[in-house]
C-alpha positions as CSV (number, residue, x, y, z in Angstrom):
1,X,0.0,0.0,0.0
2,X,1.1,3.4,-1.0
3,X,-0.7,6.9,0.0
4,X,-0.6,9.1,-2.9
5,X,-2.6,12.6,-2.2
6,X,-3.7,11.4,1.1
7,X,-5.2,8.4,-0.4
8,X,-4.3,4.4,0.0
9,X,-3.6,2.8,-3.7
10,X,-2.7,-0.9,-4.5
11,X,0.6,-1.0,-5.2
12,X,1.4,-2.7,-9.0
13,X,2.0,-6.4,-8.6
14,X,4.7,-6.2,-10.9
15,X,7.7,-4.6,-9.3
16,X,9.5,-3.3,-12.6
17,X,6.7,-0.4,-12.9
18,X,8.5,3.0,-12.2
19,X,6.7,5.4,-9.6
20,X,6.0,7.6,-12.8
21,X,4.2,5.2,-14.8
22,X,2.7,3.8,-11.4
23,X,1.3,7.6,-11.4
24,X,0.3,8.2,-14.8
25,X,-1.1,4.7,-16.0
26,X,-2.3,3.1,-13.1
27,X,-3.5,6.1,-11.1
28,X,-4.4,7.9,-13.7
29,X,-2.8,11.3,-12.2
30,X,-1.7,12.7,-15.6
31,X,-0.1,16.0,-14.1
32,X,3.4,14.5,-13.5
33,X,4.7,14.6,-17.0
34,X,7.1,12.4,-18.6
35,X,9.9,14.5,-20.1
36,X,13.6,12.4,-20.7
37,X,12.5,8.9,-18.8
38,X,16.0,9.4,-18.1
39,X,16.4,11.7,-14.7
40,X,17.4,14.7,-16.6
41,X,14.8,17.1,-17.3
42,X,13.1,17.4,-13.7
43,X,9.8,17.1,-15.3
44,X,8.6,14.0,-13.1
45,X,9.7,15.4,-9.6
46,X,7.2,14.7,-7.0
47,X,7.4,14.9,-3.3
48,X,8.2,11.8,-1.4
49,X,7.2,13.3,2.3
50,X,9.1,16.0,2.2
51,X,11.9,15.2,0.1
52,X,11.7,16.0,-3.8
53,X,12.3,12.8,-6.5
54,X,12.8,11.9,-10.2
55,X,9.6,9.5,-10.5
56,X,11.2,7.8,-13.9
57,X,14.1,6.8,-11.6
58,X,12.1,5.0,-8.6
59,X,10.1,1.4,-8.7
60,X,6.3,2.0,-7.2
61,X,7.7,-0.8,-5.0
62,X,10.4,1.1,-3.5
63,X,7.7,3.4,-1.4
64,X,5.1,1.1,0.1
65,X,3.6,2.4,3.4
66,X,5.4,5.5,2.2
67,X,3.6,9.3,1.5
68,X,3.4,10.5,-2.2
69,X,2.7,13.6,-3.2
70,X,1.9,15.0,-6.5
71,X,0.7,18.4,-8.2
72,X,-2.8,17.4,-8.3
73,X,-3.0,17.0,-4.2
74,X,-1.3,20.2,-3.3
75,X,-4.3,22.0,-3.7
76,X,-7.1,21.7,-1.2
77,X,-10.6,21.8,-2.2
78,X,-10.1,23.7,-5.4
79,X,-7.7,26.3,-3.9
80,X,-4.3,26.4,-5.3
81,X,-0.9,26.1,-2.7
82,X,0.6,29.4,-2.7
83,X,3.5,28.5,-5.0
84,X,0.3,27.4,-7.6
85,X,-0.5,30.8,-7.5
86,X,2.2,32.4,-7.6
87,X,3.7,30.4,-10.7
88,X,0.5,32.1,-12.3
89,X,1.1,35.7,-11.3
90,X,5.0,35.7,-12.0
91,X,4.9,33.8,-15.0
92,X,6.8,30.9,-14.1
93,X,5.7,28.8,-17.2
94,X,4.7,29.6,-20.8
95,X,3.9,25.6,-22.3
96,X,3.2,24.4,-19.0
97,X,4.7,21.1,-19.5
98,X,7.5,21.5,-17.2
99,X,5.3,23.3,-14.1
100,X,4.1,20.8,-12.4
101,X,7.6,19.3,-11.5
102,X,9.0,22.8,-11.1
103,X,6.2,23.6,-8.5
104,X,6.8,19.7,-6.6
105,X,10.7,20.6,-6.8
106,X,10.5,24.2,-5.1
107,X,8.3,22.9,-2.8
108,X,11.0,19.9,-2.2
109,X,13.9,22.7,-2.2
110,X,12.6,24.8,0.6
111,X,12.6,22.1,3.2
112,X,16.1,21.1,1.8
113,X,17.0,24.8,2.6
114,X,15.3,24.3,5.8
115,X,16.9,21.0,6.8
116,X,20.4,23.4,6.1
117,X,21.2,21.2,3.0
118,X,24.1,23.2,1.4
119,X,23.8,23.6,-2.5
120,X,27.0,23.7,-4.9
121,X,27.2,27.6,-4.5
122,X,26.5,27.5,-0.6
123,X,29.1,30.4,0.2
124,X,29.9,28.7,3.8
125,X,28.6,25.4,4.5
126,X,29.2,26.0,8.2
127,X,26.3,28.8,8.4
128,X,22.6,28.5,7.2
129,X,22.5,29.6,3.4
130,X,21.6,32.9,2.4
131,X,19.2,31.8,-0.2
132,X,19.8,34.3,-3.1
133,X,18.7,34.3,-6.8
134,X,22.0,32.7,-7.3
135,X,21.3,29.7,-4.9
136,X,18.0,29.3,-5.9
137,X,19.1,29.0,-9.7
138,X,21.3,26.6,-8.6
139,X,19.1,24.6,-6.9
140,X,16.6,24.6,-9.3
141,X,19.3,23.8,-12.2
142,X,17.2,19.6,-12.3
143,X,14.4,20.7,-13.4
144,X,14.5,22.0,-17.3
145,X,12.5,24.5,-19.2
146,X,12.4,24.3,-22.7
147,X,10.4,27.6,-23.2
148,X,13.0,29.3,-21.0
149,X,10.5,30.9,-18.2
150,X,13.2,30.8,-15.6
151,X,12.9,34.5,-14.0
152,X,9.1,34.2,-13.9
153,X,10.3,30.4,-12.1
154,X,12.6,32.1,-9.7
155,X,10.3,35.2,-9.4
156,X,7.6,33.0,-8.2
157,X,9.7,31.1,-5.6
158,X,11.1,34.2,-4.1
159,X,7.3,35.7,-4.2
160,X,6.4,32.4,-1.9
161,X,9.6,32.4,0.1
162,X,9.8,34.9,2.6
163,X,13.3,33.3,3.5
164,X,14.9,34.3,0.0
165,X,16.7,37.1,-0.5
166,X,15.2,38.8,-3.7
């Protein structure tokens, strides 16, 4: 048994199925996109708790009794999470295709900021980092956009974020 959204599902009998096509085909939750199938393009990032993953890289199998979420359950009751908004008002997307594992990502990379997780340009890994437009680009630098909205990305994060330095 997995939770996906809050809710119990059957996990696939056959452990070969990849979280991502456990999602999309079995589930039917068609908002985590399938970009490279590889890991490089960021586009199936979900939240596993807290923690943000590459769903073409995981079994289903791997997570039972485990919390999933995706972009369809971080809304609640029709209203949008903050960061849902706010990649609306900044213009954090343009296709759309990459959003949703964007959104899952930024969501994932503010509780690694949180849990003090030093990034590749985290000035001193000793102190807490001072989350600039520099560290946040670097964070981000998984997920891809091919339509290049990556101010209106980063515009949107720091919008959210009260902890980032614009």
């Amino acid at each position: 048994m997995i939770f996906v959204n809050g809710l119990p599902a059957q996990l696939p009998s056959d452990a070969r199925v990849s979280l991502l096509d456990f999602l999309r085909d079995h589930l039917r939750l068609s908002g985590t996109k399938k970009g490279c199938n590889q890991g490089a393009c960021g586009a199936c990032t979900i939240l596993a708790g807290s923690e943000r993953i590459l769903s073409c890289l995981a079994f289903a199998a791997q997570f039972d009794g485990q919390s999933i979420s995706t972009i369809e359950g971080l809304s609640v009751e029709g209203v949008l999470h903050p960061l849902q908004r706010a990649f609306v008002e900044y213009d954090g997307f343009q296709c759309g295709y990459c959003t949703p594992g964007q959104i899952c990502s930024a969501i994932g990379m503010r509780a690694e900021v949180k849990r003090g997780i030093p990034s590749y340009v985290t000035a001193d890994l000793l102190a807490a980092a001072a989350v600039d437009r520099n560290e946040l680009r670097e964070r981000m630098s998984g997920n891809l956009c091919r339509c290049g909205a990556y101010n209106g990305i980063i515009d949107a994060i720091i919008a959210v974020d009260v902890e980032v330095e614009p």
